[in-house]
C-alpha positions in Angstrom: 0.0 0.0 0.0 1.1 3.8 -0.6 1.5 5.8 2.5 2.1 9.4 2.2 4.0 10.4 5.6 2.8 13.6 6.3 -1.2 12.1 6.0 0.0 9.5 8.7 1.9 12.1 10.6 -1.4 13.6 11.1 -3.5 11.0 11.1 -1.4 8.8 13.7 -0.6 12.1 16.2 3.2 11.0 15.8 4.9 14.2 14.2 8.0 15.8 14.5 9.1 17.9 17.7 12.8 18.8 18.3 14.1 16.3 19.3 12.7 13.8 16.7 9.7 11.9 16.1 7.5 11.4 19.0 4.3 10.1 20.4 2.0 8.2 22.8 3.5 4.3 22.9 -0.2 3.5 21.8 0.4 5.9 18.4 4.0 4.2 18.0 2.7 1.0 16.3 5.0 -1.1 14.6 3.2 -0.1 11.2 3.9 4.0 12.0 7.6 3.3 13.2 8.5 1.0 10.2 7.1 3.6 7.8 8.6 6.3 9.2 12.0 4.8 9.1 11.7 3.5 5.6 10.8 7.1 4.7 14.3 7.8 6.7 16.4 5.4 5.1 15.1 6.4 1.6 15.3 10.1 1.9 19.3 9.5 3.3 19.9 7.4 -0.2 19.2 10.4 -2.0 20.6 13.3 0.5 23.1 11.6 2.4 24.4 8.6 0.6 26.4 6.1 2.2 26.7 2.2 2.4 23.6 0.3 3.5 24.3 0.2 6.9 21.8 0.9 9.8 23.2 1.7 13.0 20.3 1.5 16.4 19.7 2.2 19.7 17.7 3.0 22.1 16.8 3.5 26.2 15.6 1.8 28.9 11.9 2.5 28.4 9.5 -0.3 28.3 8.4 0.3 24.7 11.8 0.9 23.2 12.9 -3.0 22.1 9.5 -3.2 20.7 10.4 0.1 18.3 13.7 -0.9 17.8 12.4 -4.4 16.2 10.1 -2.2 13.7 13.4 0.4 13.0 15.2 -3.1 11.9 12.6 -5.1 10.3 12.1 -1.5 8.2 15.5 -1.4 7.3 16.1 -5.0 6.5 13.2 -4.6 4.1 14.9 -2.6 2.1 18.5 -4.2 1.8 20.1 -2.4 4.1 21.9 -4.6 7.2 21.5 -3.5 10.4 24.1 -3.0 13.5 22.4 -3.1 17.3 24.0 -0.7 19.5 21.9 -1.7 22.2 20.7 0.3 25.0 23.4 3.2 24.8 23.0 7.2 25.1 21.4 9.0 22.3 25.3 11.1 21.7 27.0 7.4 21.3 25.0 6.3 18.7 24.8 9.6 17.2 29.3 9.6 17.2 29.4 6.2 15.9 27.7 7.3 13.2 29.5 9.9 12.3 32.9 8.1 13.0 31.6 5.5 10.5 30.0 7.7 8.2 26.2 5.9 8.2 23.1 6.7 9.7 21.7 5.9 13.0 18.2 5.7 14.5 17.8 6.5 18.5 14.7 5.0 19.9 14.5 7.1 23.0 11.9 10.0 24.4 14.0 11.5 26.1 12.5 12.6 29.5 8.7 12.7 28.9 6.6 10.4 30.4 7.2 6.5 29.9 3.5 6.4 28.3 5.4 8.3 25.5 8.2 7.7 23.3 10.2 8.4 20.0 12.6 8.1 17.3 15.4 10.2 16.8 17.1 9.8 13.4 20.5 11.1 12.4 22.4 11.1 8.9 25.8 10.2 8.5 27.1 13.7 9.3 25.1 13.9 12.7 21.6 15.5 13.6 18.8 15.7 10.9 18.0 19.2 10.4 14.2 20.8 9.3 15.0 20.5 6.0 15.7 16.7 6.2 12.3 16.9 8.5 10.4 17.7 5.3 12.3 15.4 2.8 11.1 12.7 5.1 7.5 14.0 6.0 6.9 14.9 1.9 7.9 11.2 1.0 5.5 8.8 -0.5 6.3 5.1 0.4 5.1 1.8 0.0 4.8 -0.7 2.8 3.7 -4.5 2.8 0.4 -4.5 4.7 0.3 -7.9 4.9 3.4 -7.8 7.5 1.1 -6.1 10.0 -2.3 -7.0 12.0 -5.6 -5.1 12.4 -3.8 -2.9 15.3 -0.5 -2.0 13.2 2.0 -4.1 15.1 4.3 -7.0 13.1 2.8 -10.6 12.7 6.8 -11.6 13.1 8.6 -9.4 15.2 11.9 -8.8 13.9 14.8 -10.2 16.1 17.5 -7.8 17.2 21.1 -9.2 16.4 23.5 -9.6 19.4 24.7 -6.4 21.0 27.8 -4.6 19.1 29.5 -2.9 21.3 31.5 -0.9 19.1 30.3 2.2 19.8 29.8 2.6 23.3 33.5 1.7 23.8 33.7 4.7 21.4 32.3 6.9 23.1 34.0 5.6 26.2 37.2 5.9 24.8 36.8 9.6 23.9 37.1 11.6 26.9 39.3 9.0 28.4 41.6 9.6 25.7 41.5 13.5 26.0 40.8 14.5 29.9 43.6 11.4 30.8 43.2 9.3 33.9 44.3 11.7 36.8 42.1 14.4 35.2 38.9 13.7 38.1 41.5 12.4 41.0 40.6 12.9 44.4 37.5 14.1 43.6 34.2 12.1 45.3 31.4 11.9 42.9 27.9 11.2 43.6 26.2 9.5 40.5 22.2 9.3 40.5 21.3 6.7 38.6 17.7 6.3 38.6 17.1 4.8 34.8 19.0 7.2 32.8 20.5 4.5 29.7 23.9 6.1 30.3 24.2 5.3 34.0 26.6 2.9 34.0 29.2 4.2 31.2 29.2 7.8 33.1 30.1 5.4 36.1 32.8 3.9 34.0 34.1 6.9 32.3 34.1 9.2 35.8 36.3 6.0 37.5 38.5 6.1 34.4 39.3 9.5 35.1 40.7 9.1 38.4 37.1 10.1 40.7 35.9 8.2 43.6 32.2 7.2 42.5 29.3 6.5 44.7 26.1 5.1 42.6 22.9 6.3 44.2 19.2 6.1 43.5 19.3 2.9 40.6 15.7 2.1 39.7 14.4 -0.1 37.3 11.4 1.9 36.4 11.5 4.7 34.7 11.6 8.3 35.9 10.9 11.1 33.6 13.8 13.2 35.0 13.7 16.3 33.1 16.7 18.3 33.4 14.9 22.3 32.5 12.4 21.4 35.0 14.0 19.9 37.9 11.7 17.6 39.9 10.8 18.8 43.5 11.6 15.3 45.0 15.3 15.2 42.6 16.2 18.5 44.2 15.4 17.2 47.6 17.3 13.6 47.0 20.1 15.9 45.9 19.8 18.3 49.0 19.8 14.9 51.2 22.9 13.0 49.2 25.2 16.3 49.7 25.8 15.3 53.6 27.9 13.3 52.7 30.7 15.6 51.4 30.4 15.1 47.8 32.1 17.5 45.6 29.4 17.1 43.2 26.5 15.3 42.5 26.0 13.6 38.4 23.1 12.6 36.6 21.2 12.9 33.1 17.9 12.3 31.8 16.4 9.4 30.2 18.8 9.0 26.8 21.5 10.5 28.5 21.9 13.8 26.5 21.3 16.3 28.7 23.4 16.5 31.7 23.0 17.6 36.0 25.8 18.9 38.0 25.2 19.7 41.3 27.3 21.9 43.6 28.8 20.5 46.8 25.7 21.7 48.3 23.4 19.2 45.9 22.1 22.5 44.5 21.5 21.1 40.5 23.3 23.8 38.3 20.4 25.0 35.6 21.3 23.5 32.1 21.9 27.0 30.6 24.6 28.1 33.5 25.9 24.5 33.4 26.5 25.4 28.9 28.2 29.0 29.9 30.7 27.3 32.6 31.8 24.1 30.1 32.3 26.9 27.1 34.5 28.4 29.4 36.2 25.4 30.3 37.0 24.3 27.0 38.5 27.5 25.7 35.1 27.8 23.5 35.5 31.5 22.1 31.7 31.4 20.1 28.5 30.0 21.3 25.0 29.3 19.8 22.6 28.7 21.9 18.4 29.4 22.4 17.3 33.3 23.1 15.7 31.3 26.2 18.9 30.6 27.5 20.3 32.9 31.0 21.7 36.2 29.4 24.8 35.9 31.8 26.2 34.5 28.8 26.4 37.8 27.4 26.9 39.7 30.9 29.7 37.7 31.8 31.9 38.7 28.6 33.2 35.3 28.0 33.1 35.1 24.5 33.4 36.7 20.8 30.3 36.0 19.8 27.0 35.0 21.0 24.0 33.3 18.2 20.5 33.3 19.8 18.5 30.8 18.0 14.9 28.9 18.1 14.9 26.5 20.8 15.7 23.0 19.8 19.0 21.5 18.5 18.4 21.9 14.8 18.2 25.3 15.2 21.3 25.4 17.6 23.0 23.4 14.9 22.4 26.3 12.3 23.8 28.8 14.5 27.0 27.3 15.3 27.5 26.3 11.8 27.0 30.3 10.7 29.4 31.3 13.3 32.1 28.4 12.1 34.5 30.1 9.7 36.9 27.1 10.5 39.1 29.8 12.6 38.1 29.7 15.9 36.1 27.4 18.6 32.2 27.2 18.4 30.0 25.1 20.8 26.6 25.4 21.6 24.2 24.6 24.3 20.7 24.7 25.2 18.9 25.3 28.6 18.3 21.5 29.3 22.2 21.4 29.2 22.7 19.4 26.1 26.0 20.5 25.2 26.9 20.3 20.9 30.5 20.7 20.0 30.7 22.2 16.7 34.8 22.5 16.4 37.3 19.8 17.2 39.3 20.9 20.8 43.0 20.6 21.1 44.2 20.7 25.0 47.7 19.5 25.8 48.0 18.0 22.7 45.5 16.0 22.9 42.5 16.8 20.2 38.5 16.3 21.0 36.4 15.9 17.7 33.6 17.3 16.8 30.5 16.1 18.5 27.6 18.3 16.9 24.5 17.0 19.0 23.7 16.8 22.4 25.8 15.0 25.1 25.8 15.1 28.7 29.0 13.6 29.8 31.1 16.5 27.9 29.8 19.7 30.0 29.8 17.4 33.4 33.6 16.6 33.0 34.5 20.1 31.7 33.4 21.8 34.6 34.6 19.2 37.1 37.9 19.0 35.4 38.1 22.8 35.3 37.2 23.3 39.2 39.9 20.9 40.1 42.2 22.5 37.8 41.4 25.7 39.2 41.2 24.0 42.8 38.3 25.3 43.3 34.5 24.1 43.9 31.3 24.3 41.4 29.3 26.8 43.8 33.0 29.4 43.3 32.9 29.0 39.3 29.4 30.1 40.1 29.9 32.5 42.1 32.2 34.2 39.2 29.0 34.3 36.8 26.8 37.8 36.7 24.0 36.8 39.0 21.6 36.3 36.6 19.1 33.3 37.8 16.8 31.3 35.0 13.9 29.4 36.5 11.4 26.9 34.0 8.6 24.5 34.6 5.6 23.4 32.3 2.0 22.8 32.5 1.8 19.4 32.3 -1.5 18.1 30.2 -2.1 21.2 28.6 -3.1 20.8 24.7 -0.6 22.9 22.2 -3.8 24.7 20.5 -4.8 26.1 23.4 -1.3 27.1 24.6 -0.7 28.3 21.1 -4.5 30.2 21.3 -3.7 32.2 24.5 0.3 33.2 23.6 -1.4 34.4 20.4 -3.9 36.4 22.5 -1.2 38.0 24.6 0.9 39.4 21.3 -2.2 40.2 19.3 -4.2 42.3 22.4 -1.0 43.6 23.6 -1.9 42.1 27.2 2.3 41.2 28.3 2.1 44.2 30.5 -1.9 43.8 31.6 -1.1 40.5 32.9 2.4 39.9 33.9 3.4 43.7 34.8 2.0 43.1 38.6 4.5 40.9 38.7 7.4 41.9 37.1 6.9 46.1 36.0 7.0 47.9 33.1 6.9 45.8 29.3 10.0 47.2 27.3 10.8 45.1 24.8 9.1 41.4 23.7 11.1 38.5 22.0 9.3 36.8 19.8 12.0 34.3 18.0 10.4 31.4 19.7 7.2 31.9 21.7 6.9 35.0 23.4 9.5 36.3 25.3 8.9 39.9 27.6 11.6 41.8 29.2 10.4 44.3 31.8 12.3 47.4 33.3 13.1 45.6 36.2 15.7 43.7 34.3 13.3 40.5 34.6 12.1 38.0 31.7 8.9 36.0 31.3 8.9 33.6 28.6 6.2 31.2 27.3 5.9 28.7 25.0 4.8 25.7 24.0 6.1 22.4 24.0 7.6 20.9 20.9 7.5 17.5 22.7 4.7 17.0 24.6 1.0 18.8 25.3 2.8 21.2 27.5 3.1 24.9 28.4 6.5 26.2 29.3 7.1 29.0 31.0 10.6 30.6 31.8 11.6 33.3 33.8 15.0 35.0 34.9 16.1 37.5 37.6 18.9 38.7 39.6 17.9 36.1 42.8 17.4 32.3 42.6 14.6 33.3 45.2 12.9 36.0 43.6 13.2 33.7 40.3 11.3 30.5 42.0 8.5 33.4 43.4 8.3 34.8 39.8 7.9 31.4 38.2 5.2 30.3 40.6 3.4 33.0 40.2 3.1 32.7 36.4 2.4 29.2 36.6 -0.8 30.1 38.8 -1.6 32.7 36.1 -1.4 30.2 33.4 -3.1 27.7 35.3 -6.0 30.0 34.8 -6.0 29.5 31.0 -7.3 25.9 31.0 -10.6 26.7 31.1 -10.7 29.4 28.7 
């Protein structure tokens, strides 16, 4: 039968967010992941050719072997072979591939909830970008019906090859092989766990390094940590695991792309500061990075240049590859703390490649390396920063037309200032690159938008105290909460 994508993007509810394709587990039938991966696979045989070869991954969500099976029996349909990664994070799939030169496929959503899930495809140069988005949502393909029963799923479940572990040794291997094995010595490391797919190779790669590692908080269901909107009971876990004289606390979310560093207090660094400290550490003289990002990035005089861009990676890949004249150093990072290296590194002679999509484990050992270099702790490279302080949360449950109704509201009937001026002053200026963004006269930002990921509504805010931040953000919230029955 001939399936146009975009009709089933539509008609299945599984469409394209930043971070890949994604969707309820219900919507994720084998028929809807096996179509669009053939539409993958085909559109990177015209755009981004390269031997036959499939790379796959994916984490430790329920769902994800299932998904993975369709990803392979899709591919194998074709004629392409197909290498399992196994359950690896979504930046070692995503350097194997560019190492090899061939595509990969990361089944993974990231830290939504685990009734959700997704697909996130790279080419063999790294990331998919919008463009590629549309090749693949435009394509017209035809799929064997007859593989798949009345509810979508595979009459013969394709069975995943043995484990290569090619590429998690990779990805090991790299910042062994640059930050050396005395690099994290005499440092004691508090790793939370919980069921992030990278958990044990940050274990590994943090004991390679020279640091004393404690594992804490393992489970074996998952938790949707979200790393821009910290969980109450994380925070507090953190707050409890600091007594005992750690000099930081480690974690990442669900595919292990975005990265926490605590201070020595358990305090979780926001993803955003986290990006402006690991620039720093790695001599990073330009930076990309979303206009919801903290502005202490441009306060604190760091760097040549600074690229504001549309939140989500693509978009942060586009920036750093506009400032990269193939002079100087460019990274970028976004506020979840997904750090993208855009330039190769070079640090006592010894050279980091490129790495253009997110990854966790760089900004974590950055920092830490750079602390203990400086002899120092995380809360003093803080304390260096301009005390600029970025809060975030999200209405969970909250459908994307009617977040996208009531943002449209605010810009069209001019109401910033009517509603959000008893809390934060004067409107001067609004932002409008990616939702809508309002600085006031007291030097304070409110930003909402919605989700590209999930029926959410963000909201972010930044001030000049962590405590008048957290006050500002809840009262928003509240505001916002309002809207739902409108």
């Amino acid at each position: 039968m001939k399936v146009s994508i975009g009709k089933l993007m539509k008609e299945s509810g599984v469409g394209f967010g930043t971070s890949g394709a994604r969707g309820l587990v219900v919507q994720m039938t084998d028929f809807v992941c096996y179509a669009y991966t053939k539409a993958f696979l085909l559109h990177c045989e015209k755009e981004h050719p390269s031997e036959k070869i499939l790379a796959i991954a994916g984490d430790l969500r329920p769902s994800t072997g299932r998904i993975l099976s369709a990803v392979a029996c899709a591919a194998k349909g074709i004629g392409w072979n197909v290498i399992h990664c196994g359950r690896i994070p979504s930046p070692a799939i995503a350097l194997y591939g560019i190492e090899k030169s061939l595509p990969t496929v990361m089944v993974t959503g990231s830290h939504i909830p685990e009734d959700r899930n997704g697909i996130k495809f790279n080419h063999p140069q790294g990331e998919i970008t919008k463009k590629d988005e549309q090749g693949i949502v435009q394509q017209e393909i035809e799929v064997d019906e007859t593989l798949f029963d009345k509810q979508g799923m595979l009459l013969i479940p394709e069975e995943l090859s043995e484990v290569d572990c090619s590429a998690e040794e990779s990805y090991v291997a790299r910042y062994i092989s640059f930050f050396g094995t005395t690099a994290l010595q005499g440092l004691k490391l508090g790793v939370y766990e919980h069921s992030a797919v990278g958990r044990d190779i940050l274990k590994r790669v943090l004991s390679a390094l020279g640091a004393e590692v404690v594992p804490l908080g393992r489970s074996e269901i998952f938790v949707p940590v979200d790393t821009e909107a910290i969980r109450k009971e994380d925070s507090e876990l953190a707050k409890e695991w600091a007594k005992n004289n750690y000099f930081a606390l480690v974690s990442t979310d669900g595919d292990s792309d975005r990265p926490l560093l605590s201070d020595e207090t358990g305090e979780w660094l926001r993803g955003d500061v986290l990006g402006i400290l690991a620039a720093n550490a790695l001599g990073i003289s330009s930076v990309a990075t979303p206009v919801s990002c903290n502005t202490a990035l441009e306060k604190s005089l760091l760097f040549k240049q600074v690229c504001r861009t549309r939140i989500g990676s693509p978009y942060v890949i586009e920036g750093m590859e506009s400032l990269d004249d193939g002079k100087i150093h460019v990274a970028g990072y976004e506020a979840n703390g997904g750090f993208l290296l855009q330039t190769t590194v070079e640090k006592n002679g010894k050279i980091l490649n490129a790495l253009p999509t997110r990854d966790a484990l760089l900004p974590i050992i950055s920092v830490l390396v750079h602390a203990k270099e400086q002899n120092t702790t995380i809360s003093s490279l803080l304390s260096q920063l301009p005390k600029r302080f970025s809060a975030s949360d999200r209405l969970k449950n909250f459908p994307t037309e009617l977040s996208k109704k009531k943002i449209l509201e605010i810009r069209e009937r001019n109401l910033g200032e009517v509603l959000f001026g008893k809390f934060s002053g004067k409107l001067i200026e609004v932002n409008e690159t990616d939702g809508y963004r309002m600085f006031f006269d007291t030097d304070e930002i409110i930003h909402l938008r919605p989700s590209g990921n999930a029926p959410e509504l963000r909201c972010y805010v930044e001030t000049a105290s962590r405590e008048r931040s957290s006050k500002l953000l809840s009262d928003c919230l509240q505001l916002l909460e309002s809207f739902r029955g409108e």
